[in-house]
N, C-alpha and C positions, 0 to 999 in steps of 0.2 A: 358335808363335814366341814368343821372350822379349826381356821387358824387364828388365834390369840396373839396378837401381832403387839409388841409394848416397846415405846421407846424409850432412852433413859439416860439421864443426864447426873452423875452425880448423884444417883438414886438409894446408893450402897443400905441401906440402912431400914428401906422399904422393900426390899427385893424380896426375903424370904418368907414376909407377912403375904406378901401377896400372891407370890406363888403356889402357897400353901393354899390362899384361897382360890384360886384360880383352878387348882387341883379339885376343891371342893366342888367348884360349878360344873368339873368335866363332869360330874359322877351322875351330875340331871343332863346332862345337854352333849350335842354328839361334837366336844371340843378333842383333835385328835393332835396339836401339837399346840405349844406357846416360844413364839418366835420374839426375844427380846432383843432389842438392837444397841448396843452400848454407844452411844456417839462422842467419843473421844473422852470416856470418864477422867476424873483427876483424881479421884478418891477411890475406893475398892470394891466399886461393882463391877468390875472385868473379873476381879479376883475371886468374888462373891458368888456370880455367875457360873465360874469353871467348878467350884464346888459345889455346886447345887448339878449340875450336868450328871454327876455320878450318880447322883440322886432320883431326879425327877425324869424318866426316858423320855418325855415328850417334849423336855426342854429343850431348844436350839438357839445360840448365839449369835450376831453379828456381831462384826468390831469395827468400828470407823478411827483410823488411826488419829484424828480429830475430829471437833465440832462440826458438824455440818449442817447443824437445824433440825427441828422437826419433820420436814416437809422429805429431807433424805434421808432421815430416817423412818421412814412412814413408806418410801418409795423399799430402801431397803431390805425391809421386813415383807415387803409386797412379793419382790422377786423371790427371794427366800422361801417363804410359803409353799408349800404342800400341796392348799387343802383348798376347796372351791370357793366356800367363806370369810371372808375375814372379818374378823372384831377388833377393831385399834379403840386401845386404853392408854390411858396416862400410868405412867409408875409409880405417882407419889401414891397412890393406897385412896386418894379422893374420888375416882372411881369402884365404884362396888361390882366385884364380878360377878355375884348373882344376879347381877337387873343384866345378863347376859342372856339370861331366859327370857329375858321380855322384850328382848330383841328377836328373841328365833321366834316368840308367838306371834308378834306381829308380822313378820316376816312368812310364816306359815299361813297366816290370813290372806296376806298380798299377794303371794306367788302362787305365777301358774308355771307350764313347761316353759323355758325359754325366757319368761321374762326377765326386764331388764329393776330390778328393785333392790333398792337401796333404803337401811331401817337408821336414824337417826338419832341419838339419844341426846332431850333436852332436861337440864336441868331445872327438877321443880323449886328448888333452895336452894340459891349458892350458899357456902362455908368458905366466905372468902371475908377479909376486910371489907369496910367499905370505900373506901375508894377503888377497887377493884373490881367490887361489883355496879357502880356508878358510869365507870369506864367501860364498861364491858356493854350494859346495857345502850350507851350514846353509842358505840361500836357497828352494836348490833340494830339498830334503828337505821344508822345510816349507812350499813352495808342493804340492810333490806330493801329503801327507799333505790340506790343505786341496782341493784342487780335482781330483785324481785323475786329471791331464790325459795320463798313460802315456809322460812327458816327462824325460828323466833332466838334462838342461841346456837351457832352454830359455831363454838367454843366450847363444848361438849363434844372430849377428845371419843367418846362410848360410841363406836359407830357400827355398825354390819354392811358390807358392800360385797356384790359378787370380786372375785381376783380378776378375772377378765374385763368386768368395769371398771375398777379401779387402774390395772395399767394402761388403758387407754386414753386413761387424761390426760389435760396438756400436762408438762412436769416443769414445774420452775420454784424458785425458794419463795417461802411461804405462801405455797398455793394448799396446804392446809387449811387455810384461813376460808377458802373460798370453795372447800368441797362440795356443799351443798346443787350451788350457782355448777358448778364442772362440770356436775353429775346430768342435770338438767340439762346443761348444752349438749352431752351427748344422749338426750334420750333414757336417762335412767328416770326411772319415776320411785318417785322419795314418798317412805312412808314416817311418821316422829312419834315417838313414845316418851315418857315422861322416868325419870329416870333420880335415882339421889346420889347426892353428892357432898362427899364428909370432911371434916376438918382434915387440914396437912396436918401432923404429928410432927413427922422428921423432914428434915430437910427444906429447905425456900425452894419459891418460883423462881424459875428461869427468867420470866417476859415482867418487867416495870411496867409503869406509866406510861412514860415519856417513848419509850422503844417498841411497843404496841401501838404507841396513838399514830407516831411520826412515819413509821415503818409500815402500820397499818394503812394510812393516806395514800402512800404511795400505791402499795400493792393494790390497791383499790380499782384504782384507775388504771391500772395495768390491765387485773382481770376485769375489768368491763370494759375493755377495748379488746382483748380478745375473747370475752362471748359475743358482743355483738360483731365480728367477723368470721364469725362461724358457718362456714358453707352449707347452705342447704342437702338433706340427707336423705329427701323424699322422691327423689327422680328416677328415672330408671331409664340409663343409658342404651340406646337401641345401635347396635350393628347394622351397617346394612351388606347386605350380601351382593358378590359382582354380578349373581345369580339374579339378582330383584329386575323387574323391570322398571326404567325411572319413569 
């Protein structure tokens, strides 16, 4: 069962497009709540939200009494959750809730009992400018070359990840940036689907140029200094008994 987990920033005005479509994809796919996380709106999606609540029963809110990023709100919708699954969306309406199905088919290909699988959604067309899309690819080039995560855009907010995987990663701000590479360090094995991705209508992006690239660099080298200190996870620690003879 899944939880539709979506963060939102000032989103007011894309909230009810989506959840209506969101509703739409439960009707194919076993989604059994949508967990939106308002991260310190300034505009009237807290308001937008509590009225739609009367509405839709499987809708549930977070409220971050301010800004805290993506990354705690991604964590917040995490703990919130229900449901064994989650699917993290963007709120601007640029993610399509139908390519949710092609998240669970892949994911029903990959899994067996117990395993640890993570389903990825890459954008076949971005609907962005292009300096955004230029930026994003140099991004993505040189997060791959550094951290090796077998991730071609991992800026494709569309993702499926068990809950028990996902809270077990390290947790720090913008380690969204770096799920893929996370997942990996602890032994998820990543499956990627191909996915579309539509013009904004309403509302701007959060993330610039300059506060991507500059914010991006850093975080970089943050998170490849802590996967490569990753303690070994394959050993298996022996007791020994006062009983044993030495």
């Amino acid at each position: 069962m899944i939880s539709v987990v979506v963060p939102v920033l000032n989103e007011a005005e894309n909230i009810h497009a989506l959840i209506t479509e969101i509703g739409m994809a439960s009707a194919f796919s076993p989604i059994r709540e949508i967990v939106y996380v308002d991260d310190g709106s300034t505009d009237d999606t807290l308001k937008c939200l509590r009225a739609l609540m009367a509405e839709v029963p499987m809708l549930r809110v977070v409220h971050h009494d301010r800004p805290l990023g993506q990354s705690a709100a991604f964590q917040s919708g995490a703990r919130a959750a229900t449901q064994q699954l989650l699917v993290f969306m963007d709120g601007d309406l640029q993610n399509d809730p139908a390519d949710i199905a092609l998240l669970i088919g892949r994911y029903r290909e990959k899994a067996a009992p117990g395993a640890k699988i993570a389903v990825l959604g890459q954008r076949a067309i971005r609907n962005d400018s292009g300096l955004r899309r230029i930026s994003s690819v140099l991004a993505n080039k040189l997060r791959a070359k550094v951290l090796s995560d077998g991730t071609r855009d991992t800026g494709c907010s569309l993702k499926m990840i068990r809950r028990e995987d996902f809270l077990a990663l390290p947790y720090f701000d913008h380690m969204h940036r770096f799920l893929p590479a996370m997942l990996l360090r602890n032994g998820v094995e990543l499956a990627h689907v191909q996915v579309s991705h539509r013009a904004r209508i309403h509302g701007r992006s959060k993330y610039g140029f300059w506060n991507r690239a500059l914010v991006g660099a850093v975080d970089l080298m943050g998170a490849a200094w802590l996967i490569h200190r990753r303690l070994p996870t394959d050993y298996r620690p022996q007791e020994i008994s006062k009983a044993e003879p030495q």
